[in-house]
Each structure stands twice: as structure tokens, then as C-alpha cells.
C-alpha positions in Angstrom: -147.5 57.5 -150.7 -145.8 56.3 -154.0 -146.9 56.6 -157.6 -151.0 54.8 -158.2 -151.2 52.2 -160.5 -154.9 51.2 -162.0 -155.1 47.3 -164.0 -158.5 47.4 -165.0 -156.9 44.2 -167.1 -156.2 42.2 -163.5 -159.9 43.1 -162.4 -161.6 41.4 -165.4 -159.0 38.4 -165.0 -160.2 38.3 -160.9 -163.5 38.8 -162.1 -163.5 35.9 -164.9 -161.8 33.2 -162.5 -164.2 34.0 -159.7 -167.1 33.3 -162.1 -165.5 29.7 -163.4 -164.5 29.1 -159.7 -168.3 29.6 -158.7 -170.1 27.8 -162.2 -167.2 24.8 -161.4 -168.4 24.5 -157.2 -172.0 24.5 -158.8 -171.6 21.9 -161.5 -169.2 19.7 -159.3 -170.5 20.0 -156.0 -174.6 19.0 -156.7 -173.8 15.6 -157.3 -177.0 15.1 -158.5 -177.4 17.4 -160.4 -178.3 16.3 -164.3 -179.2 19.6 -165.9 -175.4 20.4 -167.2 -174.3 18.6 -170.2 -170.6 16.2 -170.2 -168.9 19.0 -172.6 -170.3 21.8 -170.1 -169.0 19.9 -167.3 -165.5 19.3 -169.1 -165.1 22.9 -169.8 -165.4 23.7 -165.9 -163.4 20.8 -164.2 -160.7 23.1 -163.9 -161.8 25.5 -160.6 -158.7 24.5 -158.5 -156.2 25.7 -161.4 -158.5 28.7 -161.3 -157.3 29.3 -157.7 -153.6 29.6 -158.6 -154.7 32.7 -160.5 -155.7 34.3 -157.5 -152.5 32.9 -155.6 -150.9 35.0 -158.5 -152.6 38.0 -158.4 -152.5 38.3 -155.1 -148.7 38.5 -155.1 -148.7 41.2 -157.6 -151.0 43.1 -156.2 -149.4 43.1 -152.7 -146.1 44.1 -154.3 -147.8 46.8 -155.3 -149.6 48.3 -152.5 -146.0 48.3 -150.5 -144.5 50.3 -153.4 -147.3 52.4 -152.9 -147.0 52.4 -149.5 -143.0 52.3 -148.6 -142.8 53.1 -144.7 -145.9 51.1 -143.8 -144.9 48.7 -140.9 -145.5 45.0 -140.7 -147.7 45.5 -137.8 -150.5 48.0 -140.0 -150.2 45.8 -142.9 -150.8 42.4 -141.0 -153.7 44.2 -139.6 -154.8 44.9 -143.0 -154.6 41.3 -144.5 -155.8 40.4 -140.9 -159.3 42.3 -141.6 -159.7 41.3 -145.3 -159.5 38.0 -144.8 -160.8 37.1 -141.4 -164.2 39.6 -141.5 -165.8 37.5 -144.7 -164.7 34.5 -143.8 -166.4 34.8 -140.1 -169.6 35.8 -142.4 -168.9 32.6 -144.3 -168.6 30.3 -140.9 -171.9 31.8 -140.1 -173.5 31.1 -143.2 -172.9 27.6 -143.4 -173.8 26.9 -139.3 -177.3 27.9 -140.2 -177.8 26.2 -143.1 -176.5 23.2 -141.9 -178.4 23.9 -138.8 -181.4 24.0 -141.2 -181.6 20.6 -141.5 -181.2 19.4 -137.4 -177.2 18.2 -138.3 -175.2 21.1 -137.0 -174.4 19.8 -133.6 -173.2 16.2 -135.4 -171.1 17.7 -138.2 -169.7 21.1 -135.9 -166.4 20.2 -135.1 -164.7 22.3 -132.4 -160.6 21.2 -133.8 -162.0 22.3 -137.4 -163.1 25.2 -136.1 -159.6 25.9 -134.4 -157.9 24.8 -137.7 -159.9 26.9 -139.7 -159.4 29.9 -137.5 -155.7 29.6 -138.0 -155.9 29.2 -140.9 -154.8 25.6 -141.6 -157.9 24.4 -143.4 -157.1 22.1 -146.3 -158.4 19.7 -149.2 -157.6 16.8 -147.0 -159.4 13.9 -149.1 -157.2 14.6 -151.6 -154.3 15.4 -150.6 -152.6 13.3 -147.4 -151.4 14.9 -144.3 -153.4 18.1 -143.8 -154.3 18.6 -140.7 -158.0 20.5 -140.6 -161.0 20.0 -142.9 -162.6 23.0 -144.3 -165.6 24.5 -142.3 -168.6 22.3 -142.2 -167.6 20.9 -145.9 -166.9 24.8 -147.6 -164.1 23.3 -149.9 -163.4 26.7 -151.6 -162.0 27.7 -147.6 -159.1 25.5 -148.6 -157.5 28.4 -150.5 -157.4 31.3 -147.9 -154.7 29.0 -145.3 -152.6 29.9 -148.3 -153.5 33.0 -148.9 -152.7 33.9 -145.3 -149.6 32.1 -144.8 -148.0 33.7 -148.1 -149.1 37.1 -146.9 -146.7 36.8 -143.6 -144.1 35.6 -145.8 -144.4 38.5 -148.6 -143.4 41.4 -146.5 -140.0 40.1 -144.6 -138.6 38.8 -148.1 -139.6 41.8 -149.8 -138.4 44.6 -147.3 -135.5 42.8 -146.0 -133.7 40.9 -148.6 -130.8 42.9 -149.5 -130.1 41.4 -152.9 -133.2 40.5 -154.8 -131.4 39.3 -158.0 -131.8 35.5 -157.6 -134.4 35.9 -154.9 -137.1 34.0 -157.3 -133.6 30.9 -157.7 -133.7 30.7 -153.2 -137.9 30.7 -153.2 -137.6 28.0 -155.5 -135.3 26.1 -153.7 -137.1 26.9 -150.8 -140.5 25.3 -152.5 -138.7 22.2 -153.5 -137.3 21.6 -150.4 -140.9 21.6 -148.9 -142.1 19.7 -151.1 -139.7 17.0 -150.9 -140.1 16.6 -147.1 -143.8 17.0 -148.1 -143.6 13.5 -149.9 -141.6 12.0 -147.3 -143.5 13.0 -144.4 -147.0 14.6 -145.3 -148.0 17.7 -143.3 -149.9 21.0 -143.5 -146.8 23.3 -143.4 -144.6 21.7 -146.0 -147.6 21.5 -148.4 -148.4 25.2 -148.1 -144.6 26.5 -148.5 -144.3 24.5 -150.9 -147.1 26.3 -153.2 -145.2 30.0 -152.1 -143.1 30.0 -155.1 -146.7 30.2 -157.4 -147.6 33.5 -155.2 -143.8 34.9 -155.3 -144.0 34.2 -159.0 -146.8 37.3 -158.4 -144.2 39.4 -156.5 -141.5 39.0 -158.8 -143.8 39.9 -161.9 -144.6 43.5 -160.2 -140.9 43.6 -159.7 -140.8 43.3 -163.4 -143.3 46.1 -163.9 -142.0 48.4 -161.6 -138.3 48.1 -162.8 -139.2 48.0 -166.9 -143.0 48.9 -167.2 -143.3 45.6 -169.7 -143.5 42.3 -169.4 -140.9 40.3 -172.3 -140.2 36.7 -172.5 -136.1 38.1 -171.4 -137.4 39.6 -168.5 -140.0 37.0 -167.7 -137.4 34.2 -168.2 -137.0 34.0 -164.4 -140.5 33.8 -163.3 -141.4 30.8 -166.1 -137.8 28.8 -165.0 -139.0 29.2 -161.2 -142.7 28.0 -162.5 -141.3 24.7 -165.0 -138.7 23.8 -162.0 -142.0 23.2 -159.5 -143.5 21.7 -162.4 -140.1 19.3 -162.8 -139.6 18.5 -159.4 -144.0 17.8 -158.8 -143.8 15.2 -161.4 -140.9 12.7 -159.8 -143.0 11.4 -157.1 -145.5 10.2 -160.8 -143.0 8.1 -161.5 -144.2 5.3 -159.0 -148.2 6.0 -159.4 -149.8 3.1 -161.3 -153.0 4.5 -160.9 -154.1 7.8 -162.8 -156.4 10.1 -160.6 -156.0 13.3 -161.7 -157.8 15.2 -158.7 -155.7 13.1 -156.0 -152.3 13.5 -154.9 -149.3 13.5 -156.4 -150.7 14.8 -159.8 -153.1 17.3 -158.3 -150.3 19.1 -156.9 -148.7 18.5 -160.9 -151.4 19.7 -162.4 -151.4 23.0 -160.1 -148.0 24.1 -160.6 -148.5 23.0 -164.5 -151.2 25.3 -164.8 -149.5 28.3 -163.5 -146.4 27.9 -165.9 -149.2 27.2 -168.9 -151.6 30.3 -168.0 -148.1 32.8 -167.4 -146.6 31.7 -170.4 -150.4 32.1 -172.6 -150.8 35.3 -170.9 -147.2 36.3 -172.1 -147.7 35.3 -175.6 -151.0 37.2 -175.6 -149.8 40.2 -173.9 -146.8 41.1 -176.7 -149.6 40.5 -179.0 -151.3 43.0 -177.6 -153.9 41.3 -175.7 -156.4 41.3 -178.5 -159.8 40.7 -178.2 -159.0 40.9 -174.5 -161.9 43.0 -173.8 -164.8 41.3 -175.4 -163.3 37.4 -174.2 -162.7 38.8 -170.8 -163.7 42.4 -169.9 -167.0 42.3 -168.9 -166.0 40.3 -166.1 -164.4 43.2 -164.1 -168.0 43.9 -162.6 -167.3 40.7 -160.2 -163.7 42.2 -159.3 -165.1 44.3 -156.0 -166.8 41.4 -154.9 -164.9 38.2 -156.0 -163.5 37.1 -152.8 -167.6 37.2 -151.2 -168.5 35.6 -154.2 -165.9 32.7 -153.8 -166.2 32.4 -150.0 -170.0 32.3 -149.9 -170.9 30.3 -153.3 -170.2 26.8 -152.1 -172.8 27.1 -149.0 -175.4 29.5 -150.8 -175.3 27.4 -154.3 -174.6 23.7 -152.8 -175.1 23.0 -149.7 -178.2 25.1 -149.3 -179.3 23.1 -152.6 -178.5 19.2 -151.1 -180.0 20.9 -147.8 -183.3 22.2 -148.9 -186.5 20.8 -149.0 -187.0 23.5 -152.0 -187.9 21.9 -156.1 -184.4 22.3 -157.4 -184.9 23.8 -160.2 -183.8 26.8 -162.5 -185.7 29.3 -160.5 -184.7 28.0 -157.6 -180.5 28.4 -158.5 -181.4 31.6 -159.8 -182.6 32.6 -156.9 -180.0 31.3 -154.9 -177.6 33.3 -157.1 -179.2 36.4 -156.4 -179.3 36.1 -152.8 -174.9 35.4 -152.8 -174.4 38.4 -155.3 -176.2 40.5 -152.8 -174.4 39.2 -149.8 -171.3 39.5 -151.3 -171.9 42.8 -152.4 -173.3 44.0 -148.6 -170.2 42.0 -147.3 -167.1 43.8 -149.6 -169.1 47.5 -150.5 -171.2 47.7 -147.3 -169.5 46.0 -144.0 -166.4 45.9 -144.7 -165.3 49.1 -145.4 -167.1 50.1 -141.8 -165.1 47.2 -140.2 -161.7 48.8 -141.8 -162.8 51.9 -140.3 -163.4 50.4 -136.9 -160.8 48.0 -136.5 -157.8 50.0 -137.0 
């Protein structure tokens, strides 16, 4: 086992876009909800940018734990991303079949290819974006992330542990990303879309490459990663050229936006970090508390927070959502702290 590495940094960032993920899913997805001023509701609109920071993350962190863990095989480590991913999503599916079933719907709205697509994880945004293939389960729009979480995960360990020469690696996932998303825009479908988005999680990789080789992050060293990012942000913003209408949550500038945001929040975070991330922990360190159970609280808070609030006979009310927040808090926290580690010890 290599050297251990602690970011107690990365938590609180985990932790802080999980909690604008879930307080953006509340705000956006209770349509009728008029409790939550415009300004509130301005500050929040951004929850799908908030994904790409866990695309992100999740790179770097995975770089990590196979420098930690040099000889361990593909097999044991798709058995790992296997159980992290599949065991809280299955709690998820559950989750939202009874409270759908709650209100007599669940055998009109189950869908048996959804649940197929969502199994292989395939799900996507599809009102927004053209030519996915599966919806997410019974309306849980946050599912849209993990198809690529999953499929970048398969891809991270052949290109790490068997691409001889790494030096222009980030150049040949770029091209790579292009190239998908061109045929994307010719011929909408599933696949292209998510390799298209692999260069934002490589851009991950290819930061802990950074760390591991110089232990610093500079804007030389860097230089790289934020080319890769404002190449994706180049090429995403030709097919704008023959939009005359502006929807900003709607293909092509959705997809704009996302890989805008990634070369905006890496090049803010670099500026901050050589000036010695100040004020760091008092913006964003408290937020490392949600870090241990930020992927429950993501996967559960759109069925828990919104559809069990348009599905309820219950006064919406104050009480009421603060209740409801209790109960996915402690189901997140029985799901990552409690079940899961049992499941990692059984399924092995």
C-alpha cells in the first residue's frame, strides 16, 4: 500500500456542493413552491454546474486510491466502484417506488426499459438534452449524474495503468471528447454525450498527477488541465452559432455552460489556492460534516424533499420540509456509515 494522503479541503468542497445540489433540487423542483425569494432562487440555479465538481473530484480522488493501491487489479476495483454506486442507488429506486406508490401511480409511471436503462447505467436528462436513451428513475433527475460517474470509472483505470506515455495524455482525452461531441451534434445519442463530458473527470486525474509529481498546484503546471478545459469550452460553443433562441438549461448551451463552469471554478480555485486559500475555512469548512454522506444526500434528496412534497397530502409548510430533511440526513447517514460498510464486507 502506497503513501496516505488526507484533503480535509476536498471534503468541505464535497460537502458544500452537495448542500447547493440539495437547496437547488428543493427550490427548483416544488414548482409551487412561493416561500423562496427571486435573488434566493438566482443564487441556486446553478446545481448542474455543481455536479461537474463532483465529476472532478471524483477523478482526483480515484487517481489517488490507485497510487495508494498500485497492484490492485481491474477486477477488485470494478467491484469496488460496482458496490459504491449500485448499493445506494438500489436504496434510492426503492425510495421513490413507494412514494410514488403512495399516491396509487406506481404501476402507470414504473417503466420496465427505464428500469433497464437505469440499471446500466444509461439514465439521462433527456428533456433537455436530445438523444438519451433512458429517463431517470420515476423522475429522480439528480440519477442523471451517476451513468457518468460509472462510465468514467471503467475508463479511468485502462488509461491510467496502461498508457505508456502520459505526457500529452490530457491533448488525446481532449481530442477524444471533441470527437464525441461532434458526432454528438450530428447524430444525438447516449454514448457520445457521456464521452464527451470524460475530459471534465480526466481533468481530475490529471490534477492528482500534478500533486503526486510536484506536491503543488501552479498556473505552469496547471496550464494543461485549463487548455484541455477552454478547448471543450471552444469547441461546445460552435454548434451556438445557429441557435436563435436563448435557453440556457436546453441543449446546445447547457452542455456550454457545463464545460464553462469547470474551466471558471478550476481556474478560481487556482487563483485562490496560490493565495493561500484564505478564508477557506470559515466560507467553506464547515461543510466537511456532509462529506461521509454526500452521495446519500444527493441520491435521496430529490424523492425525500420533492416528490414526497408534490406527493403528500401533508400542509407544506416549514415544519413539514424540516422534517423531511431530517428523515434524508438520517437515511443517508444509515445508508453510507451503517449499510454500506456491511455490504463492502459482504460482497467482496
Amino acid at each position: 500500500m502506497g503513501e496516505k494522503f488526507y484533503f480535509p479541503k476536498l471534503d468541505a468542497i464535497r460537502g458544500a456542493a452537495c448542500f447547493y445540489v440539495l437547496i437547488h433540487n428543493f427550490i427548483y423542483g416544488l414548482h409551487s413552491l412561493d416561500l423562496v425569494p427571486d435573488f434566493v432562487k438566482l443564487i441556486f440555479a446553478a446545481g448542474q454546474e455543481a455536479v461537474i465538481v463532483f465529476f472532478i473530484l471524483s477523478g482526483f480522488l480515484v487517481r489517488i486510491s490507485l497510487f495508494r493501491h498500485p497492484n490492485l487489479s481491474f477486477w477488485n476495483y470494478l467491484i469496488k466502484r460496482f458496490r459504491r454506486i449500485y448499493f445506494p442507488l438500489i436504496i434510492s429506486m426503492l425510495l421513490s417506488m413507494l412514494i410514488v406508490g403512495l399516491n396509487g401511480t406506481l404501476l402507470q409511471r414504473l417503466s420496465g426499459l427505464d428500469i433497464l436503462g437505469n440499471f446500466l447505467l444509461l439514465q439521462d436528462f433527456g428533456s433537455v438534452k436530445p438523444g438519451t436513451w433512458f429517463y431517470p428513475f420515476l423522475g429522480n433527475l439528480p440519477l442523471w449524474s451517476l451513468s457518468y460517474e460509472w462510465w468514467f470509472y471503467l475508463m479511468f483505470y485502462p488509461l491510467i495503468h496502461w498508457v505508456v506515455n502520459p505526457t500529452r495524455r490530457i491533448y488525446y482525452i481532449l481530442l477524444f471528447s471533441a470527437a464525441s461531441y461532434g458526432t454528438y451534434v450530428l447524430l444525438p445519442n447516449q454514448i457520445s454525450l457521456i464521452c464527451s463530458y470524460f475530459i471534465v473527470g480526466w481533468v481530475g486525474v490529471e490534477m492528482a498527477n500534478i500533486f503526486l509529481k510536484d506536491r503543488t498546484f501552479t498556473f505552469k503546471n496547471m496550464r494543461p488541465v485549463l487548455l484541455a478545459l477552454l478547448g471543450m469550452v471552444l469547441i461546445s460553443a460552435i454548434p451556438l452559432l445557429g441557435e436563435s433562441q436563448f435557453k440556457p438549461g436546453y441543449y446546445p448551451f447547457l452542455m456550454f455552460r457545463h464545460f464553462l463552469a469547470g474551466l471558471v471554478l478550476l481556474t478560481g480555485g487556482l487563483y485562490w489556492y496560490r493565495n493561500h486559500l484564505i478564508y477557506f475555512n470559515q466560507i467553506l469548512g464547515y461543510f466537511s460534516i456532509l462529506a461521509p454522506i454526500s452521495y446519500g444526500l444527493y441520491i435521496f434528496s430529490y424523492p425525500i424533499l420533492v416528490q414526497w412534497g408534490l406527493n403528500s397530502n401533508f400542509p407544506k409548510n416549514w415544519a413539514f420540509y424540516g422534517l423531511n430533511l431530517m428523515v434524508l440526513i438520517g437515511l443517508a447517514y444509515l445508508t453510507e456509515r451503517k449499510w454500506q460498510p456491511a455490504i463492502d464486507r459482504w460482497f467482496k
